[in-house]
DOMARSE-973284 format. One record per residue (C-alpha): residue number from 1; y, z, x. Coordinates in steps of 0.05 Angstrom, whole numbers, padded with zeros to 5 digits. Each point is the difference from the previous one (the first is absolute). Example, Ala and Ser with C-alpha at 12.3 -4.5 7.8 and 13.67 -1.06 7.14 Angstrom:
REM DOMARSE-973284
{1, {-00090, 00156, 00246}} {2, {00069, -00013, 00027}} 
//
This chain:
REM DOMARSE-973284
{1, {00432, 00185, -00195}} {2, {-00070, -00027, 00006}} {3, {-00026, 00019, -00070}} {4, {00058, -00015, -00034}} {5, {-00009, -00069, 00026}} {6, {-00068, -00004, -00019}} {7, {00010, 00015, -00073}} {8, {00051, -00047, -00003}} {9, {-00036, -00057, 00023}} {10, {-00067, 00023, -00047}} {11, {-00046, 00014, 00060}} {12, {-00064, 00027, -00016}} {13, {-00014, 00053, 00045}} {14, {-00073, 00014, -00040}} {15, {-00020, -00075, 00031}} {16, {00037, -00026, 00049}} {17, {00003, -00068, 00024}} {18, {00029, -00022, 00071}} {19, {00039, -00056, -00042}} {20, {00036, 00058, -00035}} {21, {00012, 00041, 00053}} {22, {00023, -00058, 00047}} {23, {00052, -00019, -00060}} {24, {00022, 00071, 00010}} {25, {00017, -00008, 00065}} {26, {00031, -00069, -00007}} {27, {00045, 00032, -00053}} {28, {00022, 00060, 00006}} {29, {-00028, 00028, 00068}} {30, {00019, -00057, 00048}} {31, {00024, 00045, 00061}} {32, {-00079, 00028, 00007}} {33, {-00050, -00030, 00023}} {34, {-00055, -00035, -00044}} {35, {-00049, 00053, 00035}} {36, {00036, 00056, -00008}} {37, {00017, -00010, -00074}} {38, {-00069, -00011, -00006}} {39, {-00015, 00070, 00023}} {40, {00054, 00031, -00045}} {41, {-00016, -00029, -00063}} {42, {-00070, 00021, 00010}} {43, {00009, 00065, 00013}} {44, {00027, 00010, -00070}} {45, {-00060, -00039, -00033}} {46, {-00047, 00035, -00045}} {47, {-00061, -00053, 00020}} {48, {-00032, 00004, 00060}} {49, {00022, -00052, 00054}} {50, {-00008, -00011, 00071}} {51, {00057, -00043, 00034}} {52, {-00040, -00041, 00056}} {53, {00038, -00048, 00074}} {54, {-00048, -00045, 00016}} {55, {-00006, -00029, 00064}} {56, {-00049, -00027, 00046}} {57, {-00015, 00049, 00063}} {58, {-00047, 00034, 00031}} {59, {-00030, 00073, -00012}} {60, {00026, 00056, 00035}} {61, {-00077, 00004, 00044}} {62, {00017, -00084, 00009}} {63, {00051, 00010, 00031}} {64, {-00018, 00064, 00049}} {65, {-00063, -00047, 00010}} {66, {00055, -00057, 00025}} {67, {00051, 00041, 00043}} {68, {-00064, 00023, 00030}} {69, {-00046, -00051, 00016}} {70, {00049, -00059, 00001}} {71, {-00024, -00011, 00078}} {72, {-00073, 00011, -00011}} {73, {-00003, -00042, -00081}} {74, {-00006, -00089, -00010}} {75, {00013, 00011, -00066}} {76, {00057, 00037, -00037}} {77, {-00013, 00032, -00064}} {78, {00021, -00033, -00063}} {79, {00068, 00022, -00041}} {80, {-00019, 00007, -00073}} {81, {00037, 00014, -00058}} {82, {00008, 00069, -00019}} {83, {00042, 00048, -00032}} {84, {00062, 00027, 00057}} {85, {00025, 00046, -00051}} {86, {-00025, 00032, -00063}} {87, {00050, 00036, -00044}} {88, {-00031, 00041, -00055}} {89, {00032, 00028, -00064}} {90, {-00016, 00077, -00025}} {91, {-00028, -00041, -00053}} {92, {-00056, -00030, 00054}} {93, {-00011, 00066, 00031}} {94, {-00008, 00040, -00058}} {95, {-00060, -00067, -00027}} {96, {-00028, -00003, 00067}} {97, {00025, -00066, 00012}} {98, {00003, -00014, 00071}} {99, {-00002, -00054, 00054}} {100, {00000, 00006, 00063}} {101, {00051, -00017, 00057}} {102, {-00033, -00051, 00048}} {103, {-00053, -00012, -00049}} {104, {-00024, -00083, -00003}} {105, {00028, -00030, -00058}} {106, {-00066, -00040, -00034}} {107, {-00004, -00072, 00007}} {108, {-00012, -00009, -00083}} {109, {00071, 00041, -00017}} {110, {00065, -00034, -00023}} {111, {00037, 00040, 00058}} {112, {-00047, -00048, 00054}} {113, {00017, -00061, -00052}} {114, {00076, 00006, 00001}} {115, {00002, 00019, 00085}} {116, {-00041, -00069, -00003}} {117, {00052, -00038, -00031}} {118, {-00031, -00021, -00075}} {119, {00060, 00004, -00037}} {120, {-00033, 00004, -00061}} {121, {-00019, 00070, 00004}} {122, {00062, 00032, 00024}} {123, {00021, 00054, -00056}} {124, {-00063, -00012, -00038}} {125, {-00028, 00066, -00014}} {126, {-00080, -00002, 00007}} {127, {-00057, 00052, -00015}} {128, {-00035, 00009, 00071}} {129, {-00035, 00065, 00016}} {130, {00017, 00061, 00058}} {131, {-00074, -00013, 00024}} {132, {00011, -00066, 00025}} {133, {00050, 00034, 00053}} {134, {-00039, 00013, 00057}} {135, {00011, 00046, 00067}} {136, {-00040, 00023, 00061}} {137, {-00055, -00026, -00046}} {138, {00008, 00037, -00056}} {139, {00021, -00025, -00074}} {140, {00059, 00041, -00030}} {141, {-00027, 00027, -00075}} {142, {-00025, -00038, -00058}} {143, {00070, -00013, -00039}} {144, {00032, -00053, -00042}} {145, {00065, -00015, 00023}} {146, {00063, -00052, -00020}} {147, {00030, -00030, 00060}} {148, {00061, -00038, 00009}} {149, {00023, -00037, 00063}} {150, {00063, -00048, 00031}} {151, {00018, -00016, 00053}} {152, {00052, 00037, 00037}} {153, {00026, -00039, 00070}} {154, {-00043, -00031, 00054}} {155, {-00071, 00022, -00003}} {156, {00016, 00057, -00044}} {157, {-00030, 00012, -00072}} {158, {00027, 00063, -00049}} {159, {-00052, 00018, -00055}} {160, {00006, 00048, -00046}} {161, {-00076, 00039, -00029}} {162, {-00005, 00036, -00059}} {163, {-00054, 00030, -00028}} {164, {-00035, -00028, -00064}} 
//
C-alpha cells in the first residue's frame, strides 16, 4: 500500500523532503500519524535520514540530579531543546549517520529556529553540520548535513536530516 502510494504521487525516495512526505500523509495515509508515516517512508529510502521530536527537557542525569536533590538545590536545572526520539533509516546506519537521543539541539540549527516560532524557516531545508550537535561535552563527527524542520503541536518540532 505504502509504495504504491508513493509512486503515484512522484515521491522521491533518493531526497526526501518533509513537504513531500507530509503531502503523503495528508493524501493517501490520513489514518497514521504524521510521525509514524514519517518512520515508514523512511525506512524504504535509499538516502540516509534521521527522523528527529524535538522538545525542550532535561537530560536523563538532569533529571536524576532533580528527583534527588530537589530539597537540598535553589536552582532547578534548565529544560533545553533536544532530540526525544531519533529514528534512523538502514540507509543512516549503514553511512554512519547518527544522532543521538537526548542530545542538545544547537542554538544556530533551523530545528531551534522553527521550536522558536520564526515562521520563515519552517520547511526550509538548510546545510548545518553533525558537529555543531553537542553532548556530555562532546561534538558528534565532522559531517555536512540537510535539515528540515516544522512545527508539529505545542512545543514540539519534527525535522527530518539527511546526509549531504
Amino acid at each position: 500500500m505504502l509504495l504504491p502510494t508513493l509512486d503515484r504521487l512522484s515521491v522521491d525516495l533518493s531526497n526526501p523532503t518533509l513537504v513531500a512526505l507530509r503531502a503523503v500523509q495528508n493524501e493517501a495515509l490520513g489514518f497514521a500519524s504524521l510521525h509514524s508515516t514519517l518512520i515508514a517512508v523512511l525506512r524504504h529510502a535509499p538516502a540516509p535520514a534521521v527522523l528527529v521530536e524535538a522538545r525542550l527537557s532535561l537530560n536523563k542525569s538532569e533529571k536524576q540530579e532533580l528527583r534527588h536533590a530537589a530539597s537540598f538545590s535553589t536552582q532547578d536545572p534548565t529544560p533545553k531543546l533536544r532530540a526525544i526520539t531519533t529514528s534512523h533509516n538502514p540507509a543512516a546506519v549503514r553511512h554512519k549517520l547518527f544522532i543521538h537521543q537526548w542530545i542538545r539541539v544547537p542554538e544556530r540549527s533551523v530545528v531551534h529556529r522553527v521550536h522558536a516560532g520564526d515562521p520563515g524557516c519552517e520547511f526550509v531545508a538548510e546545510d548545518e553540520n553533525l558537529s555543531w550537535w553537542e553532548s556530555e561535552g562532546k561534538s558528534l563527527r565532522d559531517c555536512k548535513v540537510k535539515v528540515e524542520a516544522m512545527a508539529a503541536g505545542p512545543g514540539r518540532v519534527l525535522a527530518l536530516i539527511t546526509k549531504t
